[in-house]
N, C-alpha and C positions, 0 to 999 in steps of 0.2 A: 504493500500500500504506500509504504513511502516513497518509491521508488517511483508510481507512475505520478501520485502527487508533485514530485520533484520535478519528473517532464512535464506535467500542468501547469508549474508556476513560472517554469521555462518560458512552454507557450506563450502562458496570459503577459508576462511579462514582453517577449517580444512584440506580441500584439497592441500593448499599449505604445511602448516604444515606436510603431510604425506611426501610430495615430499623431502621437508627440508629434512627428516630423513632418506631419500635413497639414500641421494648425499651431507654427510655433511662434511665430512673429507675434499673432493679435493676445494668446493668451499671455506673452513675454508683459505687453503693455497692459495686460490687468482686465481686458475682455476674455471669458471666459467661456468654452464651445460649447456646444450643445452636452458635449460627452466625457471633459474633463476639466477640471481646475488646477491652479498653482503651477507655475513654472520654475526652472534654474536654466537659464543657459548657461552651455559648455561649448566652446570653441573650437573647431576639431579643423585643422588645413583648410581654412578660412570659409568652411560650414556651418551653420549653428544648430548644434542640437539639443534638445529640451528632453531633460531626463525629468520622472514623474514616478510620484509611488503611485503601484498598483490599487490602493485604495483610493484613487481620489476622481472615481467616477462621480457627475454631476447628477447624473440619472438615477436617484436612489432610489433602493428595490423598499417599497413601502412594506409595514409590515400592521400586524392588527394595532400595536399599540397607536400607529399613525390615523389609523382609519377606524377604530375603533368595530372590525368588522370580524365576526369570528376567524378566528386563526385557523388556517389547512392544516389536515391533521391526515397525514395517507395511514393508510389502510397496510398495515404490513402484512396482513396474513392474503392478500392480492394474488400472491404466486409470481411466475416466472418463466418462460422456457427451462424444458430441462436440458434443450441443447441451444447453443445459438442460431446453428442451419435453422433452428423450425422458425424465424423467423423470416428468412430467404426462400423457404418452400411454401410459407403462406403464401406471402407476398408476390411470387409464382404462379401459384393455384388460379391467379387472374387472366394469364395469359392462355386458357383455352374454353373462355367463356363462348358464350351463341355467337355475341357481336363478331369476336375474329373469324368466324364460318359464314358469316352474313355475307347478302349479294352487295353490300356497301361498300368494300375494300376491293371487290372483286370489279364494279362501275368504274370507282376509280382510278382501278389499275387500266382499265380500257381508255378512260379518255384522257389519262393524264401518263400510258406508259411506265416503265421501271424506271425513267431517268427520271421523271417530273417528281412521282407519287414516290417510291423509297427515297428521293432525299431531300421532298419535306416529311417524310416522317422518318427520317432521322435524326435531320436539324432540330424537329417540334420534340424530339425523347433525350435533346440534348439540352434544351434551352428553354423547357417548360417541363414536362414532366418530370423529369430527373431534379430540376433544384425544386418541386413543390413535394415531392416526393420524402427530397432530404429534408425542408424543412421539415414536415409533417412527423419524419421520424425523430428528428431533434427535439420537435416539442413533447412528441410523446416520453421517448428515451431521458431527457434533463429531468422531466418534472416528474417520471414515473404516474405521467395521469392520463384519463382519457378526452373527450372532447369536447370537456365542458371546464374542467378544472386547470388543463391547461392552457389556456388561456388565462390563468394566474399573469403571464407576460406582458398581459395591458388590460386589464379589467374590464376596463368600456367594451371591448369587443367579446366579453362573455356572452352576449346575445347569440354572436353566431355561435358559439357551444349549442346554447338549448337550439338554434334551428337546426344545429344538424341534427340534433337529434329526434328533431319530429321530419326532417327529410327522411331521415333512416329509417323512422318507424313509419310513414308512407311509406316508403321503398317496399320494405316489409311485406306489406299486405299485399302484393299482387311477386313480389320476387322468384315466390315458392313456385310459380308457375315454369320459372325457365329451368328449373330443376325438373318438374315433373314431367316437361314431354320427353325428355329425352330419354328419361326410367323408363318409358312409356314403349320408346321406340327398342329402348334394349332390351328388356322382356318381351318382348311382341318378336325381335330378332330368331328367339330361339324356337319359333313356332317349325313347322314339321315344311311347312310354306309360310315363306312371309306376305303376311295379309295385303300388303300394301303390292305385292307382286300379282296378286289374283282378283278375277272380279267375282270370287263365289262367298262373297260373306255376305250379312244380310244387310248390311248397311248399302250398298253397293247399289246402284242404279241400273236401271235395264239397259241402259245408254251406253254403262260401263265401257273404256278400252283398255286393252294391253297393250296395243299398239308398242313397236320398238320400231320404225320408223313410216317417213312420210314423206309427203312431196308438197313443198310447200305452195305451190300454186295452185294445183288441183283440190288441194287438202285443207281447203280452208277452213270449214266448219266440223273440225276434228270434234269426234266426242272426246266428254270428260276420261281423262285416264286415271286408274287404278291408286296410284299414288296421290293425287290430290284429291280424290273422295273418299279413302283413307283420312287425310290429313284436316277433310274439312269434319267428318262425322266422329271420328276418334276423338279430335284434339277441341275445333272449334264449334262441335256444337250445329253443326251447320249440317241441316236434312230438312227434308219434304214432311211437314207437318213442323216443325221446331219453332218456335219465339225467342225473343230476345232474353229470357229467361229460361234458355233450354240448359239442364245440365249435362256435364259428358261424365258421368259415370267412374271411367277410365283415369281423368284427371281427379276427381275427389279423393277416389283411393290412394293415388299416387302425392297427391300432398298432402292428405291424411297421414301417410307411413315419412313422409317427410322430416316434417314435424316433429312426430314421435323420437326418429334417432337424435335430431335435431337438440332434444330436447333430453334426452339423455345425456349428451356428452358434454352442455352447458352446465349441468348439476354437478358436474365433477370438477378436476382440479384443470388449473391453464397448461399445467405439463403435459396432461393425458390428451386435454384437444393438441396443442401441440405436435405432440407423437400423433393421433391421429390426421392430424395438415400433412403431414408431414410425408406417411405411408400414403394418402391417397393422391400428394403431388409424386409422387413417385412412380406410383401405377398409373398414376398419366401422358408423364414421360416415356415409361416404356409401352404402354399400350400405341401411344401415339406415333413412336417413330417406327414400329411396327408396322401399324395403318399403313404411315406415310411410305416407306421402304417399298413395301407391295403395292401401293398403288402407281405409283412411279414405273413400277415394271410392269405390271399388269396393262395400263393406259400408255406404256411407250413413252415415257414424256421425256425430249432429249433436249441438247442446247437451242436445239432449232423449234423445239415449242418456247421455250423463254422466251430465247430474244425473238420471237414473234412479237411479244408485248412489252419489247424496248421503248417504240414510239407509241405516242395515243393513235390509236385507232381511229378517234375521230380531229377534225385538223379544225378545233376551236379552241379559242383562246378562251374561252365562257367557261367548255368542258374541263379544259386545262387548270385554272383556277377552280373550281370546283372539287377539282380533284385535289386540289394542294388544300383547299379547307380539308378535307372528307381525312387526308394524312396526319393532320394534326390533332383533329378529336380522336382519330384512332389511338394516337400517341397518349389521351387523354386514360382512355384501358389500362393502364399501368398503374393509375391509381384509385383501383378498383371500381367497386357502381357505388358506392357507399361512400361519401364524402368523411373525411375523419378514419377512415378504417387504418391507415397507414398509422395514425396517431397510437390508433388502440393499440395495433400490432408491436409499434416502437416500447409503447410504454412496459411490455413484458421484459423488453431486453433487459441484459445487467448495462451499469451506468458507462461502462467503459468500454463497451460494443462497438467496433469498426463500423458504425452508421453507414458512412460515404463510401466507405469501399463495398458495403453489403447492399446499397444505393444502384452504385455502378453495377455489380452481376445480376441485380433482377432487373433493373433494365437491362443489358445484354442477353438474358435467357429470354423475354419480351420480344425482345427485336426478331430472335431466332425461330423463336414460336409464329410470331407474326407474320413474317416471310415464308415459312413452310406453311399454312393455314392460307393463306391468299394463291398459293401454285395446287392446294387442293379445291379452292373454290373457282380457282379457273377449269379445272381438270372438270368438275362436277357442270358446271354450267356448259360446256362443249358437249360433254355426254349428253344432259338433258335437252340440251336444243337442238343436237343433232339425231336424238331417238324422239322425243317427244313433243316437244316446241315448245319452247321458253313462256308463249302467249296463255298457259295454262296456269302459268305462281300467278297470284293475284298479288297486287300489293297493298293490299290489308293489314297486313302483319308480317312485320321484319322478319319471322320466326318461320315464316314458308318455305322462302327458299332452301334454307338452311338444310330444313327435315325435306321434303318435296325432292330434290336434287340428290343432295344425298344419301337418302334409302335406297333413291329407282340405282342409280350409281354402284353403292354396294350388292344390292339385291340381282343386280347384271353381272355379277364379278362370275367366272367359269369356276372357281375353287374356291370352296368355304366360303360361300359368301354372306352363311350367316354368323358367322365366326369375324370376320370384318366389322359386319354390321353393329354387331355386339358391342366392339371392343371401341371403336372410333364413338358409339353413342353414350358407353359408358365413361369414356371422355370428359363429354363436355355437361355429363350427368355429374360426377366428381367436381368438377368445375362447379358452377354452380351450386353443388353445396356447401361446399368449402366457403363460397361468396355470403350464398346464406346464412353459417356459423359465424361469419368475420364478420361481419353486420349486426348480429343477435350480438356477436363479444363487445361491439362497439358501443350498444346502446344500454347494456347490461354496463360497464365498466364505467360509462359517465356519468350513469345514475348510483353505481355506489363509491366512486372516487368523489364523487362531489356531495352526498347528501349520508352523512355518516349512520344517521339513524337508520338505514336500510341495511348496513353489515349484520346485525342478528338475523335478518328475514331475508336473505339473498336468495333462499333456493323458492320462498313461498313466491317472492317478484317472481322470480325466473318460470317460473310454473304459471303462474296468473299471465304473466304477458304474453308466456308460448301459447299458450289455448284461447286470450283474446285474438290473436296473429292468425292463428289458425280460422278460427270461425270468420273472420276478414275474406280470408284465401278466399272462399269456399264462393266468393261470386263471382272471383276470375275466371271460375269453372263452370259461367253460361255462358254464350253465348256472346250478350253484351259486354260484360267483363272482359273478357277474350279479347276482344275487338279494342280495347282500353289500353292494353298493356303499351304498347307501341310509342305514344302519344307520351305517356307519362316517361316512359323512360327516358326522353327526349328532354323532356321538361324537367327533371331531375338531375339529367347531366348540364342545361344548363344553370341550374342554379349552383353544382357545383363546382362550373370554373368561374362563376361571380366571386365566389368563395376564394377560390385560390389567388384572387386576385385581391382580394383581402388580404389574404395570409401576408402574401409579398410585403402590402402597403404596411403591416404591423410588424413583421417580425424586422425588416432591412430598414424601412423608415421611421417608424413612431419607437419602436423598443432603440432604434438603430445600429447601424450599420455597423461600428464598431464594436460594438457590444455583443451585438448577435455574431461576428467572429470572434470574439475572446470567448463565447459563451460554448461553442460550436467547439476550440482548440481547447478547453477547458474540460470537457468532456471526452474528446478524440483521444486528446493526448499527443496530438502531431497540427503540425503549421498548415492553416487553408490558407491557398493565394487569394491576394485580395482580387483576381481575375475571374474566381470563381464567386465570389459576391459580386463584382461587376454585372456580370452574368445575368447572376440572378434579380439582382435591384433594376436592371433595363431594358433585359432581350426578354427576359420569360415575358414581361406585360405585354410588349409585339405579339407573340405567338399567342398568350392568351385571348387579346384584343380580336384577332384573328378566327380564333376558336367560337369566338360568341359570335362576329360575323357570320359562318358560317352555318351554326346550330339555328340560326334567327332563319336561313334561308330553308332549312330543312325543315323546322316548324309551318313554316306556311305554307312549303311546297304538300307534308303529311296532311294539312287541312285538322290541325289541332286545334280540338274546341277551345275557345278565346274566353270563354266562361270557368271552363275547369282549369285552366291557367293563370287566371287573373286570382282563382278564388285560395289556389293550394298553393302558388309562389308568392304570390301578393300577398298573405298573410305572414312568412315566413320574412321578407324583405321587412313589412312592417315591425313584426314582433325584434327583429335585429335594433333598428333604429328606434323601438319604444324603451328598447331595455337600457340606452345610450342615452336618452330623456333622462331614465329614472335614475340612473345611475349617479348623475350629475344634480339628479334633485336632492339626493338625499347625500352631497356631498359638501362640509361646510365651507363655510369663507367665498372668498368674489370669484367671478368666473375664470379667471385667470389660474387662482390656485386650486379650482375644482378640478378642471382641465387637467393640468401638471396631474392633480394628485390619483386621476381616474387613469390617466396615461400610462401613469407610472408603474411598473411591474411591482407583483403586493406578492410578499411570501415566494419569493422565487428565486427557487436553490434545489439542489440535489436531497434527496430527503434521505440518504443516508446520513447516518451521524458525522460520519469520519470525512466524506464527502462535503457537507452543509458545516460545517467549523473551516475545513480548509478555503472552501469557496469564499464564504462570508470572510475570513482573515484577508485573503488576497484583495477583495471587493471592497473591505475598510463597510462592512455593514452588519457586523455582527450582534446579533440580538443576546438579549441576557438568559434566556429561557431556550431551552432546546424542546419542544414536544414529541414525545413516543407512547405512539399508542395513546394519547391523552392526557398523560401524566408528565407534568415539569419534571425536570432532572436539574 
């Protein structure tokens, strides 16, 4: 322990010393910077530099006595990873959701080509997800909180804590659904015939086709084929007699048994989900490259199908640009569907976790997924349009193509083809629940990080919320519901890169810039360039600015009701900025020092003992009282 504190004081010590040298002339004459006081100049070969004790940050971390507001009190018996990987194989588990199978990455691979679309979403996992990523984990990782308490770092923006957490818990209520079809589709794989390959089940229209190919001239009023009356009667609800109130049977069950496991593995400890993240990012990896391997050889696919899809396909600049939006929200999948989940996730590590290098390899295993996931939705979308015709997905639901394409796809394969089918579904089935666990961990971990009187009753919540969540589910699984999921998810992602563009504006400007790298090397225990704060304080908001262009144009293009948008995001933006009113009402003195003293980060330090003494020493802000567990020492 003394040994890494010793390279900590290192750090914070060079880190102040850099600052020193960027702001030494005005503090020399007795104006003092945003972020330090007190000078000495020392004259070095006709340079001047300003040596500074590490305690004499200007930004004081308020504490209860200041604001007279109950003091944060963590939760030691919280847990932990029992390895550090499971925090890399969580944060993993994102990368073989529905989205990267969708026809979305697959459009913009066509009109934007491999040179356009992979390197903006390279740039966009460089320069926007990557640093909201790390902050996300720093906040979690420093404060050991979830996504309500850390935000201890600037108080006033505790609001967006509690929205995230009613985003997540909207999220919630319809999520279970992208886990269930795919259970849906991998049990139904192992049938004797796969239902979706034949027209003799009773769902099935007289119209039914099998059809395996066509002429597209002659053939233009194709019947319905086998797999999309499958996909409507199975999943959506959609037959001859049905309402917008019809249920599918198939899905009830499937997120009934959801649930259930769902809710077993939250009652336990953080180690055991862990280890469970952990084995089923595992058998995704190998299931997956599996899929991939054989499908590559089975479809032929060689350098001369690639770079087929070198240039866009289509010779518009409209397309082109569309495609470079469509790159960057994909980039956005990296941190995860759940706003805050990264936090949750961070805040299990131990305090001296290689964040940024652990940063860097899930985006790297991201990217990889990514790119293999888009050479199978091309592969899929060739097969179906060349056996079936493309004019048969409807675009209803982002979720057609995905299952539509690739069931008829594996269901065609000459060897094992329900063996294929199985394993690629149980994929992105895996996926998906891992999303839906890190979700549940998120919203469970902010309500008892932040509201201490719920640590005796963690498992009575955890039960009560799992079976409100459920009975929610249960209208995704008519028809209308069904129809719903698309829109919101839409509307969800973007609320949460409004978010992240918060994040930026508080952790690099109002906590600032310097502080959030001493805070950052303080915790690492190694030197960040100030290139990679650069970075982040000016390029990510480009790409993010970008990002919400983009989501704004696909909202109206989907024809998302403007009612359910106003009423679920609208309320969420207000409650952020009422909680920002209230916060400052009940703060005393002129508005000058309300401001200062809401800004100012309150109770924020490492909450181990040995940790929180050495910080506070270095920081010159050392309280007289240590709390553990409740009790002054």
């Amino acid at each position: 322990m003394k040994g890494i504190c010793g390279d900590a004081k290192q750090q914070i010590n060079h880190c102040m010393f850099l600052g020193d040298s960027e702001n030494g002339i005005g503090i020399a004459n007795g104006n003092a910077n945003e972020n330090f006081i007190g000078a000495s100049p020392v004259h070095r070969g006709g340079r001047t530099f300003r040596s500074r004790q590490v305690s004499s940050l200007a930004i004081r971390n308020t504490s209860s006595y200041d604001t007279m507001e109950r003091p944060f009190r963590p939760d030691n018996l919280r847990g932990r990873w029992s390895k550090s990987v499971d925090f890399y194989f969580a944060s993993s588990s994102f990368a073989f959701s529905t989205m990267a199978f969708s026809d979305v990455p697959v459009w913009a691979l066509m009109f934007g080509g491999w040179k356009f679309y992979l390197s903006a979403y390279l740039l966009s996992v460089c320069f926007y997800s990557l640093p909201i990523f790390l902050i996300q984990t720093f906040l979690g990782q420093f404060s050991t909180s979830g996504a309500i308490s850390a935000f201890r770092v600037s108080p006033i923006f505790k609001g967006i804590g509690y929205s995230i957490l009613l985003l997540n818990l909207g999220t919630l209520t319809y999520y279970s659904v992208n886990a269930a079809v795919p259970l849906i589709y991998a049990v139904n794989s192992l049938h004797s015939v796969m239902p979706w390959m034949s027209c003799n089940n009773s769902w099935n229209s007289p119209q039914c086709s099998t059809h395996d190919s066509y002429d597209e001239e002659s053939d233009a009023d194709l019947y319905p084929h086998s797999t999309v009356e499958y996909f409507h009667s199975m999943i959506g609800s959609i037959k001859e007699g049905s309402s917008d109130f019809s249920l599918s049977w198939s899905m009830v069950v499937a997120i009934l048994g959801i649930w259930f496991v769902v809710l077993v593995l939250l009652v336990t400890r953080v180690s055991i989900i862990g280890k469970a993240l952990r084995c089923a990012c595992v058998l995704m990896f190998g299931f997956f490259l599996s899929v991939f391997v054989y499908m590559v050889i089975h479809e032929q696919v060689g350098w001369r199908s690639l770079l087929y899809y070198l240039h866009p396909a289509v010779d518009s600049w409209e397309g082109i640009w569309s495609s470079l939006g469509t790159a960057i929200l994909q980039a956005s999948m990296i941190l995860g569907p759940g706003w805050g989940s990264v936090i949750t996730l961070g805040s299990y590590n131990s305090f001296r976790t290689d964040a940024e290098r652990k940063s860097v390899w899930v985006s790297i295993t991201h990217v990889i997924i990514t790119v293999m996931a888009i050479i199978c939705g091309h592969v899929a979308n060739d097969h179906f349009e060349d056996h079936v015709a493309m004019w048969h997905v409807e675009k209803k639901h982002t979720m057609q193509f995905t299952y539509v394409a690739y069931a008829y796809l594996f269901g065609s394969f000459t060897t094992l083809p329900k063996l294929w089918s199985f394993l690629f579904f149980v994929v992105i089935f895996l996926s998906e629940m891992c999303a839906l666990i890190i979700q549940m961990m998120s919203v469970l971990t902010a309500l008892f990080d932040e509201f201490e009187v719920l640590h005796k009753i963690k498992r009575q919540v955890t039960i009560i919320l799992v079976l409100c969540l459920t009975s929610i589910s249960v209208y995704f699984c008519t028809q209308l519901g069904f129809s719903q999921v698309s829109a919101l998810s839409y509307i969800a992602l973007f609320t949460q890169i409004i978010f992240s563009a918060l994040l930026i504006l508080m952790t690099t400007w109002i906590y600032g810039r310097v502080r959030f790298q001493c805070d950052l090397q303080f915790m690492l225990g190694k030197t960040i360039s100030e290139s990679k704060i650069f970075a982040i304080r000016f390029i990510a908001p480009c790409f993010i600015a970008l990002a919400l262009w983009e989501l704004s144009i696909m909202l109206v293009r989907s024809n998302a009701d403007d009612t359910l948008i106003w009423f679920s995001q609208g309320f969420i933006y207000l409650f952020v900025v009422g909680y920002m009113i209230y916060k400052l009402s009940q703060t005393n003195g002129t508005w000058r020092q309300r401001m200062r003293q809401c800004f100012a980060p309150h109770d924020w330090h490492p909450v181990s003992a040995d940790n929180r003494r050495f910080y506070e020493e270095i920081m010159g802000n050392s309280e007289m009282l240590v709390f553990d567990n409740g009790n002054a020492t």
